[in-house]
C-alpha positions in Angstrom: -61.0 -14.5 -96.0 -62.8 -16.4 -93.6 -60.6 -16.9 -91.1 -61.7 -17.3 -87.2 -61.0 -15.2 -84.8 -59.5 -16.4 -81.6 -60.5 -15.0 -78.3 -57.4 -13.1 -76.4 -56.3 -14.5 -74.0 -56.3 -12.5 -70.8 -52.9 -12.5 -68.8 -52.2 -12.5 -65.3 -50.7 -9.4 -64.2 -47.6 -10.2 -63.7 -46.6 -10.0 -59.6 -43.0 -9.1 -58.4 -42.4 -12.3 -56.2 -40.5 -11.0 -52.9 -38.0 -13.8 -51.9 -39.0 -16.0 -49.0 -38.2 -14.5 -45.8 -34.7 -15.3 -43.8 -33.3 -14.7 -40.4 -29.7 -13.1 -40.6 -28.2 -14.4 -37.3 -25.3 -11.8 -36.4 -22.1 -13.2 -34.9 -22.8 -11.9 -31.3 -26.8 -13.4 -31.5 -25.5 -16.9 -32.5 -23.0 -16.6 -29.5 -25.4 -15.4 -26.5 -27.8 -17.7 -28.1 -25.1 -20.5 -27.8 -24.4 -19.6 -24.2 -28.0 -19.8 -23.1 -29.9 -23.1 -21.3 -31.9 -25.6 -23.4 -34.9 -24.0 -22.2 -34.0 -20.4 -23.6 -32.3 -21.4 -26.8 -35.8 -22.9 -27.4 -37.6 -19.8 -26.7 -35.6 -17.8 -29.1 -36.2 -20.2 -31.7 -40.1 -19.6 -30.9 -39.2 -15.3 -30.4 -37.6 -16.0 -33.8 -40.4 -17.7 -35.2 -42.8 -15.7 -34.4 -41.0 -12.3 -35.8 -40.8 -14.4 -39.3 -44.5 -14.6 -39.2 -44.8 -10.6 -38.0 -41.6 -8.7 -38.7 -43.3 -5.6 -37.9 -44.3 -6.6 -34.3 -41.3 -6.0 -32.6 -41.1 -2.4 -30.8 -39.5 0.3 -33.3 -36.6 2.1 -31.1 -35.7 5.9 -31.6 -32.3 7.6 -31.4 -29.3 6.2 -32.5 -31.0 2.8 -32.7 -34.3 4.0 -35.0 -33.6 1.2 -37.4 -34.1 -1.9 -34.8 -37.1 -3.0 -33.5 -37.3 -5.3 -30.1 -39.5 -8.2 -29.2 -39.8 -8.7 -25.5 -40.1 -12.6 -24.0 -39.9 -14.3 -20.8 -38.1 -17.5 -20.0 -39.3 -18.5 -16.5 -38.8 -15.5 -14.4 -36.3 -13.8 -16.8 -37.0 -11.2 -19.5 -35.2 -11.3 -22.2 -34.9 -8.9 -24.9 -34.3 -9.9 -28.8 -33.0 -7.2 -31.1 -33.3 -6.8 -35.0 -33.7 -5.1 -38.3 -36.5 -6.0 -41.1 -35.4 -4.9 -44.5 -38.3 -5.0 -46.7 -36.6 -4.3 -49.7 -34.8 -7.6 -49.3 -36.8 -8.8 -47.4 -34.4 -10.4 -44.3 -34.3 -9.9 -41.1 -31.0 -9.2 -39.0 -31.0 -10.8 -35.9 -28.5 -8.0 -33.8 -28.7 -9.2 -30.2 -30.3 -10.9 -27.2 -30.2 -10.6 -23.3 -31.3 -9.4 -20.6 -32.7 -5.6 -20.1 -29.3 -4.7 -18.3 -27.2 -2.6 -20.4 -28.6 -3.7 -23.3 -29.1 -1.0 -25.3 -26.0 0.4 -24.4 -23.9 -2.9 -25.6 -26.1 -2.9 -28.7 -25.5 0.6 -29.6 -21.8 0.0 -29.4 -21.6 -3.1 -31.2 -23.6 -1.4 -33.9 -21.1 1.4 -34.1 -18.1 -0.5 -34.6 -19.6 -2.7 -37.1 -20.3 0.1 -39.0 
């Protein structure tokens, strides 16, 4: 009975891998991104980017719209506004809207409500 004994081996713990992160586009973002200039299609793209990197650095909204968060960026003289939702369960984000300040809010409130 002289067997040898083997060392055992120690296991990783094993990590829940999250899936890779994805941008959502909702019909009315792909359309006032469509309807944009060159220039401000291509500093979406960037807004976008840069929310994949951080989804948490948007500004979280209250009220009726607690579950968006909005990320702020210029485009020569114009502000515009980018809307969206992080789920972190899943791990996507929603891209809901983009514009200018004007009535945004409102219009994204409203298109929110009849979606759901």
């Amino acid at each position: 009975m002289g067997g040898t004994r083997r060392p055992k081996q120690q296991q990783e713990p094993r990590r829940e891998s999250k899936p890779e992160r994805t941008v959502l586009e909702m019909p009315r973002f792909t359309r006032n991104k469509k309807r944009r200039a060159p220039k401000a299609q291509l500093a979406v793209d960037e807004a976008v980017k840069a929310i994949l990197a951080d989804p948490l650095a948007g500004e979280p909204k209250s009220g009726a719209l607690r579950t968006i968060r909005v990320v702020k960026f210029k485009v020569g003289p114009r502000q515009l506004l980018l809307a969206y939702k992080f789920d972190d369960k899943r791990n996507i984000i929603g891209a809901w809207a983009i514009g200018p300040h004007e009535n945004f809010y409102r219009d994204l409130q409203e298109y929110m409500d009849a979606r759901s």
